[in-house]
N, C-alpha and C positions, 0 to 999 in steps of 0.2 A: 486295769479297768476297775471304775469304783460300782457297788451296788447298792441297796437301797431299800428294804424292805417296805411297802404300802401296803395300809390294807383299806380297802375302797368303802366306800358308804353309801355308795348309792344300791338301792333296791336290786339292778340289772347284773350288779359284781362286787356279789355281797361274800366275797372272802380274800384273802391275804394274797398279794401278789410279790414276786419277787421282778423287781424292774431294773434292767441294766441300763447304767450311767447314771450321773445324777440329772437330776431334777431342773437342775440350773443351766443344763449343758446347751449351747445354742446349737445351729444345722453344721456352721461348719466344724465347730469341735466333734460332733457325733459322727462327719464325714472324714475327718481325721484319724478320731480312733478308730472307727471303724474299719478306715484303708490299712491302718496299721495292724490292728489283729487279724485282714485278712492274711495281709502277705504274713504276721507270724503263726497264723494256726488254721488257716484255710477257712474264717469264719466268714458265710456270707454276707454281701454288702447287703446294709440294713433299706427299706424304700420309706420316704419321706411324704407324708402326706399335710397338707396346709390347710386344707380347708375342705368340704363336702357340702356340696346342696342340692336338693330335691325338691321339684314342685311337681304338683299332680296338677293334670288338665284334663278329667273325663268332665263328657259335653252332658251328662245328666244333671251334674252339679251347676250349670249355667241357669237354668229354668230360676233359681233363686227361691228363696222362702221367708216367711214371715218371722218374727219373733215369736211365735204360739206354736214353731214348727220345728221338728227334728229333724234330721238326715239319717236315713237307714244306708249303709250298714252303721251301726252306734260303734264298732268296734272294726275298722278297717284292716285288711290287713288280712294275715293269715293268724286268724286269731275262732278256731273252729271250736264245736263239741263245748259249746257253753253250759254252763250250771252256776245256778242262783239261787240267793235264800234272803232273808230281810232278818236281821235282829235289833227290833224297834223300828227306829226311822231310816240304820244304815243297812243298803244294801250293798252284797257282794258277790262276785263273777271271781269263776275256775276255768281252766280253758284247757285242751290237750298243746304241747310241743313237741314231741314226738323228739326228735335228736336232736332238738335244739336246747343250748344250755347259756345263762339258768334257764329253769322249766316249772310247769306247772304256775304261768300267770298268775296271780289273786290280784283282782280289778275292784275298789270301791267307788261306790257312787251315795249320792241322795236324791237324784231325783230323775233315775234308770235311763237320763240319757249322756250326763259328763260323768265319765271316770277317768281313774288316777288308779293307775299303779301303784300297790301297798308292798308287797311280796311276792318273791317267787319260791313257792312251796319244795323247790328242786332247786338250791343254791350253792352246796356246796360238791365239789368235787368228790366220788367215792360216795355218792346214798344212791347212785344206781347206775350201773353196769352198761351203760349205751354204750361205749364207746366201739362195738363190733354189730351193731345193727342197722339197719338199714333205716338214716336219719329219717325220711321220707315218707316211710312204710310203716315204719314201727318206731318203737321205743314210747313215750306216753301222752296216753289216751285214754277219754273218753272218763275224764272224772265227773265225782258231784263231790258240792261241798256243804257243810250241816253243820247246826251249833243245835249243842244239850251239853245241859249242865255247866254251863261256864267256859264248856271244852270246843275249839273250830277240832271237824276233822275233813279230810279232804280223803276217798276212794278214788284207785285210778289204777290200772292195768300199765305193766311195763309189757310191752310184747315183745316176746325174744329175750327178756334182759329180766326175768323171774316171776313175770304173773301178776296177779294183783297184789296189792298194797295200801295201805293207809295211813297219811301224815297227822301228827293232832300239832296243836299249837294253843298258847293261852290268848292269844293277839292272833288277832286276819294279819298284822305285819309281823308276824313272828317272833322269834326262832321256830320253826318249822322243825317235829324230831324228826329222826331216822326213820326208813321204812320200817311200819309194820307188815312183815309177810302174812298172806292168808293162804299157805301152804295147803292148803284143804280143800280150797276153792278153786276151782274151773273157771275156764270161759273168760269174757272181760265183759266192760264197763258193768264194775261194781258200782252200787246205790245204798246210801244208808238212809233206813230209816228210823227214825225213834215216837213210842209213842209213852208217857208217864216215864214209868225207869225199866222200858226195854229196848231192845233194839234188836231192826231185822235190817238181811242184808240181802239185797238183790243183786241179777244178771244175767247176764243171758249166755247160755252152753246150749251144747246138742241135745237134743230130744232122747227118751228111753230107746234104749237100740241102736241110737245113731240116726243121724239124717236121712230121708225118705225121699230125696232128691236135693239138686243142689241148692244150697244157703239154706236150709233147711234149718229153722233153728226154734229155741225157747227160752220163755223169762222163768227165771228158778228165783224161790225164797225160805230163807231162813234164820233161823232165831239166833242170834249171837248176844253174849253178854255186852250191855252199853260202853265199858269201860275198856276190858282188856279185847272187845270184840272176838273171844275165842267162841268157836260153833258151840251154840244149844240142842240144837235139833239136827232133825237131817233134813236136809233141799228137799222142797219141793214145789214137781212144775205148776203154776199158775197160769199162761198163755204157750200152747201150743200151734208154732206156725204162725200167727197171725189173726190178723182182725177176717178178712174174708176166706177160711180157709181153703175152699173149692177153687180159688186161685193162684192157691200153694204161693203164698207171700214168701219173701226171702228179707235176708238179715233182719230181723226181728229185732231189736238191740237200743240199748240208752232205757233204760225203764228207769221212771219217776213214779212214787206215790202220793197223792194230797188224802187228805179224810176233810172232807165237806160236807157239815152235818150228819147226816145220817149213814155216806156214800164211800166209800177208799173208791177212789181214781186212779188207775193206771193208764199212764200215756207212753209210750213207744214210737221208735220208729219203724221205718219197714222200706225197703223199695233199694236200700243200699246208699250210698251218700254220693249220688248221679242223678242225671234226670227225671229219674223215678223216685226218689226220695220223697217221702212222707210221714206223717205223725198223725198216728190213730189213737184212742181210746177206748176203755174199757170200765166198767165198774159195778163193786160187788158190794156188798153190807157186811163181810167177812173179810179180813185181810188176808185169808187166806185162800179166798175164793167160795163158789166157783165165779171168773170174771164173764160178763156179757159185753158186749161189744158195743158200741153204737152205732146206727143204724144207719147213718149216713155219713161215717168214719171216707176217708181222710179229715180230719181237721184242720190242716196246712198241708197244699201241697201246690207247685207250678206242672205237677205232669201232667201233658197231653195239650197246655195252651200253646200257640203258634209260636215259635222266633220270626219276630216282624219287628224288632230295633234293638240297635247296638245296644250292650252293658245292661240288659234285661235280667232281672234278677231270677234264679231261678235253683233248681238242689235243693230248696228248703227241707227242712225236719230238724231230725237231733233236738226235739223243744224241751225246756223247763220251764214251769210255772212258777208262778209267785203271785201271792196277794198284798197291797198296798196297805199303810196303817189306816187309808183311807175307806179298807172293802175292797176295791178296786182292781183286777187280775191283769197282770199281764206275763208275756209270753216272749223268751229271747230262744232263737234258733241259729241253725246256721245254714248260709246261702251263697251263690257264686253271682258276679257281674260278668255275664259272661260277653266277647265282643264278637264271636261266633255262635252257632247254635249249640257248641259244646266245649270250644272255649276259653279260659280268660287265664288274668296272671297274678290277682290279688292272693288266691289262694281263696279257703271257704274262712265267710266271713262271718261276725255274731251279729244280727239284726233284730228287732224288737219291736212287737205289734200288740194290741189290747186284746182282749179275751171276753168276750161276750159267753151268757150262759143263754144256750136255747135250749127247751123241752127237760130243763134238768142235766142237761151236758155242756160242757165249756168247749168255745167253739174259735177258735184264731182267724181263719178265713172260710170264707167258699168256696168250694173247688175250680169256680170260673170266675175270680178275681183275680187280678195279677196282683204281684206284691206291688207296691209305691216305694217308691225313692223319698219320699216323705210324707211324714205323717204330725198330727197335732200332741204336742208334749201332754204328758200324764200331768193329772193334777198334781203336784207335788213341789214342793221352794226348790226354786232354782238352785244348784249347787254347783259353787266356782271353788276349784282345786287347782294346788301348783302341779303343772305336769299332769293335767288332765288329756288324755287321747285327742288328736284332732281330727277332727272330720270335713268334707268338702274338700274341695281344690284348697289345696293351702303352701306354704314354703316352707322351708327348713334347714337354717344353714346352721351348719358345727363348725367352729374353729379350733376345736382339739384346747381350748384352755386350761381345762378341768380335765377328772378322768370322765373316762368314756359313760353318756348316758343312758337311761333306762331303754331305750331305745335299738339300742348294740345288744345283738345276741352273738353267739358263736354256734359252730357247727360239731357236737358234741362238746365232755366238761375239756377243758384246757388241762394236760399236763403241765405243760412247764408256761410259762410267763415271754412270749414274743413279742410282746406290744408295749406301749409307753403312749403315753401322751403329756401335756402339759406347755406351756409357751405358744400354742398356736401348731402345734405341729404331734400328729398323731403318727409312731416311725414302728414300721413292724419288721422284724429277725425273722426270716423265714425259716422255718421248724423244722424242713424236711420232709414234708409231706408233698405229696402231689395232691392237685385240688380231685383227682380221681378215683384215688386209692382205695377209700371206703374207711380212712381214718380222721383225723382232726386238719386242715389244712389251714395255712395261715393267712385266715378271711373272720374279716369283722363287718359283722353283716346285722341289715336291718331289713324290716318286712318290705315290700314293695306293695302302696297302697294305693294303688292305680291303676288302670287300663292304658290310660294316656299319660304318661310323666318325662320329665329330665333329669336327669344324676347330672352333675359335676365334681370334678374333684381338680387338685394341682399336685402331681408327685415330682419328684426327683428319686434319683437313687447315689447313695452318701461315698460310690465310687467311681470311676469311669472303666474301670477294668473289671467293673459286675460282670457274673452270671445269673444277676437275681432278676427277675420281670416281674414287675410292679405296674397294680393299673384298679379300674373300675371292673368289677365283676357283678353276672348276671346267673343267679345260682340256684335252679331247681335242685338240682342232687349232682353225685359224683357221674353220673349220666347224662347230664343234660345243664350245659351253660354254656354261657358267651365269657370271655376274656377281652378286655381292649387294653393289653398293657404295654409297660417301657420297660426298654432292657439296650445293653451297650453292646454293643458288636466286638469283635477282637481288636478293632483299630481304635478304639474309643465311642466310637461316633452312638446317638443317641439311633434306638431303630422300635416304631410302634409293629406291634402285631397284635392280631386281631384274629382270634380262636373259637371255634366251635365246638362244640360236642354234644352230639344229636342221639346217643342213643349209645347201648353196649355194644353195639356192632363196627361201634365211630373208629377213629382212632385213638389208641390212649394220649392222652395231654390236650389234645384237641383238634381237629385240621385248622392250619393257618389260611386264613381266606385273602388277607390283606398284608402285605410287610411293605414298609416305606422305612428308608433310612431317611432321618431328619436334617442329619450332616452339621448336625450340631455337636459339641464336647462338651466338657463340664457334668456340674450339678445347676441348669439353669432348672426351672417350673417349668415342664407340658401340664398344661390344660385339656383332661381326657370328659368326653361327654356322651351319654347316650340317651337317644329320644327310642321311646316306644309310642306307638298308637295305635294299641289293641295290636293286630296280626302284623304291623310292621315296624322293624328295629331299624334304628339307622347310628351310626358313631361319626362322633368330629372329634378333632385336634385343633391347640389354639398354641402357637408357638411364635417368639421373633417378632413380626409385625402386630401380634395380636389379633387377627384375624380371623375367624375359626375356618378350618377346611375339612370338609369332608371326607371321611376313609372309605365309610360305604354305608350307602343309602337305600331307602326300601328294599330290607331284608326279611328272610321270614323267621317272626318271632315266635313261631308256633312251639318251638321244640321246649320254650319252657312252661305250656302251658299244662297244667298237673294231669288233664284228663288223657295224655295222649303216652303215660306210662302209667298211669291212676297210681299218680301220688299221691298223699294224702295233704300236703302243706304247698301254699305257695311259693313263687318262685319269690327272691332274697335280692336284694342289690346292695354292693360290699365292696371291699377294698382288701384286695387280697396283694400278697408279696409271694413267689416261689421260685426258688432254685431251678435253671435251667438243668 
């Protein structure tokens, strides 16, 4: 077997890969060698993938809009916990990914509604320690990003996997260093601020004493030096509990500061990152306080309006601010589409609304507005970028020509190298993992940005005497997915099964809901498909005649919906390969 060293260039698999076979190899040499190293060294048969496409069909995006109009969310997808800043005319967006690698997003835009992908501030294998956390729950979250002095730095909480930290860079497209630990520091979502040549650093820990009941918590601040960010001072608290305390707010957390004229502003969230979710403010003439509230705080929030139609936007808070070269404020949060009252499968998304100042305080919504699915674009030159995000109902086919897009994450960093692509054909070496285990499984997976969508894919597998099962997967966590894959029976024959896993209680690997043997041999193409619409999954197969036929239809797609194990990231659609 010949190998091949590559090292990628695109933004999404920004380091060195080692890829087995060469480059040149077509399907059936790779199903040759392949059958030949299984029978000499028991290596699994590798799963063949041709092609993938995705279209999104939520019915909000039907209503249609004008040229002067945007689509909220601006950043589809499971793209949560935003933070922004403007230097000059370009602005730029940070985002949490939590187990997903690369990590830590960097989104540039000009004119806050097309962005493009620059970097990912978590690119390389070894700058942080996910690989035993829980993808879903933890790992990184809840950044801000800020430029002084010439320097990006980007703050961000590894949970479970070392605490807080802070990347700098000379470019928003990197190199990106190593973590800085803040060994010193507590709590998460760290904020930097800087004002002439200092710098403070915010977030939120527990209160003196501890918590006074549950979610109990406080924004702390302190002096660090601008450059090496080591502690100047000692913490101290500025917002205990919340904006109405008599109502013992919970999760207090994400603090931002602006200084507007006379005023430092602090804005927070509060209410937890659920139905209750909100974003209040506060503002002193002292950075260090004491902070007063405003008086008719929340500033953004959908709690307490009815669920009266589907894909209703709602969750909102986690906001940052920014002002425009124009004067101009606006405001990116993040928020769910949800297709029940509680809910959906994009995951939380980043959305963006203007900022009105009433009575001397900045103001996102009123409490009894609902959010809109669109809104009038900011003053600002339209900005068209290669690989700019897309929004609305749209399509998306990969034919595996190239390496794998911005678009392709994985489920923590990659040890070793099981994928290849190139010629039309994306072929993955199962690792050994089970997609359950709570390790890296071998799934090449992208957000799913939709309520209503279709995946297709075309696999084969490169032997007939596989135990490898190869298919479309629907991927909340190692708790919660769907499986539609192929796999060869002991007589050859091709056989789809169709898998569940609904919780830690499930089965491990998944229960089988569905198994049809095809009665087909070889390495011919199935064509695996799966429709969602909102609360119901359904899968087809397209083999032989060409026909598609259905395996099983209105299913309930509830179990990857993130609020029903309060995951923190949406659910994933991928193309996974795994050793029976």
């Amino acid at each position: 077997m010949s190998f091949l060293i590559k090292c990628c260039a695109g933004a999404a698999l920004a380091f060195c890969s080692l890829v087995v076979a060469n480059c040149s190899d077509t399907k059936s040499e790779i199903a040759a060698k392949t059958s030949s190293d299984a029978e000499d060294s028991n290596v699994e048969t590798a799963a063949i993938f041709e092609r993938f496409e995705y279209e999104g069909r939520d019915p909000e995006y039907l209503i249609g809009k004008s040229e002067n109009e945007y689509w909220n969310p601006i950043l589809p997808g499971s793209y949560p916990d935003p933070t922004i800043m403007r230097v000059e005319d370009d602005y730029y967006l940070a985002l949490s990914s939590f187990g997903y690698f690369p990590g830590l997003p960097v989104f540039h835009s000009k004119d806050l509604v097309n962005w493009s992908l620059v970097s990912n501030a978590i690119d390389r294998p070894g700058m942080l320690d996910i690989d035993s956390v829980s993808f879903s729950r933890r790992g990184v979250w809840g950044p801000t990003i800020e430029y002084h002095n010439g320097r990006y730095s980007i703050a961000s909480a590894c949970s479970d996997c070392g605490g807080n930290f802070i990347v700098t860079a000379d470019r928003p497209e990197g190199p990106w260093s190593d973590p800085i630990w803040l060994t010193d520091v507590g709590g998460f979502d760290p904020m930097l601020y800087f004002e002439g040549d200092k710098g403070w650093l915010l977030y939120h820990a527990d209160p003196p004493g501890g918590p006074q009941y549950k979610a109990h918590g406080a924004i702390w601040i302190q002096e660090i030096d601008p450059v090496s960010f080591d502690r100047l001072s000692e913490p101290h608290m500025i917002v205990d509990r919340g904006s109405n305390v008599e109502e013992e707010p919970i999760y207090v957390e994400g603090p931002h500061i602006y200084k507007v004229d006379d005023y430092y502003f602090l804005s927070i969230a509060e209410g937890g990152t659920g139905l209750q979710h909100r974003q209040v403010v506060f503002r002193s003439k002292d950075l260090l306080g004491p902070y007063e509230p405003y008086e008719n705080n929340p500033i953004l929030s959908q709690a307490g309006l009815p669920f009266d139609q589907p894909n209703r936007i709602t969750t909102t808070g986690h906001a940052d601010l920014v002002e425009t070269q124009n004067g101009d404020w606006w405001a990116v949060f993040l928020g769910t589409r949800n297709y029940t009252e509680k809910d959906y499968s994009a995951g939380r998304e980043t959305y963006l609304m203007p900022v009105s100042w009433e009575t001397g305080w900045p103001v996102i919504m009123s409490n009894d507005q609902r959010m809109p699915h669109k809104m009038p674009k900011p003053d600002l030159p339209e900005f068209v970028a290669d690989g700019a995000l897309l929004r609305g109902n749209f399509e998306i086919k990969d034919e595996f020509d190239t390496e794998l897009g911005d678009d392709w994450v994985f489920i923590r960093a990659p040890e070793t190298t099981w994928w290849e692509t190139g010629e039309g054909e994306l072929i993955i070496h199962p690792n050994g993992e089970r997609l359950d285990n709570g390790r890296q499984p071998s799934i090449v997976s992208r957000r799913i940005q939709h309520n209503f969508f279709t995946a297709k894919t075309e696999v084969s597998l490169s032997a007939s005497n596989s135990e490898t099962e190869a298919g479309l997967v629907i991927y909340k966590s190692n708790l919660a997915y769907f499986t539609l894959g192929l796999v060869n029976n002991e007589l050859g024959q091709a056989v789809l099964r169709l898998r569940e896993r609904a919780g830690k209680d499930d089965v491990v690997g998944g229960r089988v809901l569905v198994e049809k043997v095809l009665g087909k041999t070889g390495d011919d193409n199935v064509e695996l498909s799966i429709e969602m619409d909102g609360a119901i999954i359904s899968f087809f197969y397209t083999y032989g005649d060409g026909v598609p036929q259905p395996l099983l239809v209105n299913g309930d797609a509830s179990i990857v919906s993130p609020i029903r194990s309060w995951d923190f990231i949406g659910a994933m659609i991928g193309l996974y390969a795994a050793a029976e």
